[in-house]
N, C-alpha and C positions, 0 to 999 in steps of 0.2 A: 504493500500500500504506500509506504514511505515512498520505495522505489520510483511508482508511478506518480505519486505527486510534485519528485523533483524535478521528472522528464517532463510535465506537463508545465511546468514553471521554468524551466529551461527555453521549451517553446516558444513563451508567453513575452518571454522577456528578448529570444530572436526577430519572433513578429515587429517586436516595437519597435528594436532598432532599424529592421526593413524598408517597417513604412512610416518613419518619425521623418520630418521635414528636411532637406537640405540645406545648409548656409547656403546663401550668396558667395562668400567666401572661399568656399570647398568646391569651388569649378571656375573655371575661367570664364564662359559661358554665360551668360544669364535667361533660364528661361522667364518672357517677360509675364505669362499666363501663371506660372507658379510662383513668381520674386511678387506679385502685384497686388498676391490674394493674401501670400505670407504679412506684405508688410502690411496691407488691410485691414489684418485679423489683429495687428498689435497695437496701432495707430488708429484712435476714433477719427473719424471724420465726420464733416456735417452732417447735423440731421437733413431729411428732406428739407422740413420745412422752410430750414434757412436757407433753401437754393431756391424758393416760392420768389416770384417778384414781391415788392414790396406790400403792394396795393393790394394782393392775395391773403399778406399774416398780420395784416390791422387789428384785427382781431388776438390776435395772439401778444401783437408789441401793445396792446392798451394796458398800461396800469407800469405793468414789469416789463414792458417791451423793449426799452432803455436796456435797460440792463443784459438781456439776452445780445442783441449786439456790444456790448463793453466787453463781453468773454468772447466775441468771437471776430477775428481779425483776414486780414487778404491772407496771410498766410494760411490760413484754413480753408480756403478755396484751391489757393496755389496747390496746396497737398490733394485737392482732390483731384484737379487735372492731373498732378504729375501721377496720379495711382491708374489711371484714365490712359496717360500716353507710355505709361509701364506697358499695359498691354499689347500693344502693338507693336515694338520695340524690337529690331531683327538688328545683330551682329552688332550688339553693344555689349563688350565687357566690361570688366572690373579695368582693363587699361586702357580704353577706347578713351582718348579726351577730348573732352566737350568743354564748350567756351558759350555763355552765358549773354547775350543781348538784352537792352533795354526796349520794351513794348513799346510800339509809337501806333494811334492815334488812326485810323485806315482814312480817313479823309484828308490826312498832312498829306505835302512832300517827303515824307520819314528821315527829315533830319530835325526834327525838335524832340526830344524827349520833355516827359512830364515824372513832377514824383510818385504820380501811379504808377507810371510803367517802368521807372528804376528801382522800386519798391517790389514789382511784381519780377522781377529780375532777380532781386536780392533774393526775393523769400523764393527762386528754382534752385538757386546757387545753394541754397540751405535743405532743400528738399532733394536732387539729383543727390549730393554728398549724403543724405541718409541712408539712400538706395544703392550706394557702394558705388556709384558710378564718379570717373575720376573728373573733376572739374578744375578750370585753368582760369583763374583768376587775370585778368591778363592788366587789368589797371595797377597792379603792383610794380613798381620803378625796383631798381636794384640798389636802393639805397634807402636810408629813413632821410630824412629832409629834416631839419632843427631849425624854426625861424623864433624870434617872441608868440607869434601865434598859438604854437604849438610844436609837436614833430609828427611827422606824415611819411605813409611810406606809399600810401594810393595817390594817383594824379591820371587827370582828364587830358593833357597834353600829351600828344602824340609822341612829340620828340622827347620826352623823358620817357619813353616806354620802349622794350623790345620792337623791332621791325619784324621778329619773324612770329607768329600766332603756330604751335604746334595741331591745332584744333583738329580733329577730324569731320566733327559738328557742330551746329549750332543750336542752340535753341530759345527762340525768339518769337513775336507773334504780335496781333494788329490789338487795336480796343476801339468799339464803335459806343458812340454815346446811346444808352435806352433811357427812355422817360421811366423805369426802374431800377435804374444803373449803369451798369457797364457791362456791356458784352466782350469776354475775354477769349480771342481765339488762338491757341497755342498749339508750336509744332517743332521738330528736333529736324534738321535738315543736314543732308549732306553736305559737306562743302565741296569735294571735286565735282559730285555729278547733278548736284543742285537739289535731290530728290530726297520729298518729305518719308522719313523713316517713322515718323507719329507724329498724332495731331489730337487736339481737345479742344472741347472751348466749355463755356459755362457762365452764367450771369451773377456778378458779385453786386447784390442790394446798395443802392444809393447811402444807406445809414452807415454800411461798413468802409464806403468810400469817403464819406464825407469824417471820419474819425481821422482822415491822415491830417495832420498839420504842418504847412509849410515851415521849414525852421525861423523864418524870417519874421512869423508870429509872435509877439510879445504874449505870453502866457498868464495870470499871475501865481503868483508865491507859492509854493504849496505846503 
């Protein structure tokens, strides 16, 4: 009896290792169907509701409505796209490096950025690097800079920055104004052959947009 009940705990304990999850880590590879559900399952993401336009959870933001957007921020969008263009995701590893764009505007020229779309930039940079995927910071100079201002090692100037970008990808994407926000459409693209390797989009509520504040805002005290 003993006998059988150690081979059957023997089993029990094979099974698990079999079919227990794989890291990210533990393959070069990423499959993006199993990395997208894994990180899913650890990482809450928005409820529905807060993907409703606005004018949909009136009902919902009356009284405590405030407060439901104070906990929930762009980056809680960003995370859902990025769970979104996980899926579809072919021939991106762990050393495949991607280079991070600022979102502009689909009615510009796409040479003016806004603090939504270097915001929504920031918080991929922080999402891609969750998902193991290598990311190439590229505004970083080779030096720290010491002025009385401060000391700085990021700079928007071209000519303080490397000439060569190792990128293999990109990933960047437009924002069109909704009378409920902002429509966010995001995609990872190749850079030799121009071709979208994934794409998402999703509507971020006007109340979670309107929490960013320019820095040039006087605040007061707290």
């Amino acid at each position: 009896m003993k006998t059988a009940f150690f081979i059957l705990s023997a089993l029990a304990l094979s099974s698990c290792s079999h079919f227990g999850p794989r890291s990210a880590k533990q393959s070069n590879n990423i499959d993006p169907q199993v990395f997208a559900d894994s990180i899913a399952s650890e990482r809450q993401v928005a409820a529905p509701i807060a993907f409703q336009p606005v004018r949909l959870t009136s009902k919902f933001t009356e009284g405590g409505g405030a407060s439901q957007y104070q906990s929930i921020t762009i980056q809680h969008y960003v995370r859902g796209l990025m769970q979104e263009m996980a899926v579809s995701m072919q021939d991106i590893s762990e050393q495949t490096p991607v280079a991070v764009a600022s979102f502009i505007y689909l009615d510009t020229d796409f040479n003016q950025g806004t603090l939504l779309g270097n915001q929504i930039a920031e918080s991929f940079i922080h999402e891609l690097h969750n998902f193991g995927i290598k990311v190439l910071d590229y505004k970083v100079t080779d030096y720290i800079r010491v002025t009385p201002q401060g000391d700085f090692v990021y700079s928007r100037n071209y000519e303080e920055l490397g000439g060569n970008l190792p990128a293999q990808y990109a990933v960047g994407g437009t924002l069109s104004r909704h009378r409920d926000g902002v429509l966010i459409n995001a995609r990872m693209v190749e850079f030799s052959s121009k071709t979208v390797v994934a794409s998402a989009q999703t509507l971020i509520p006007a109340a979670v947009i309107n929490a960013l504040i320019p820095s040039l805002v006087v605040l007061p005290a707290l």
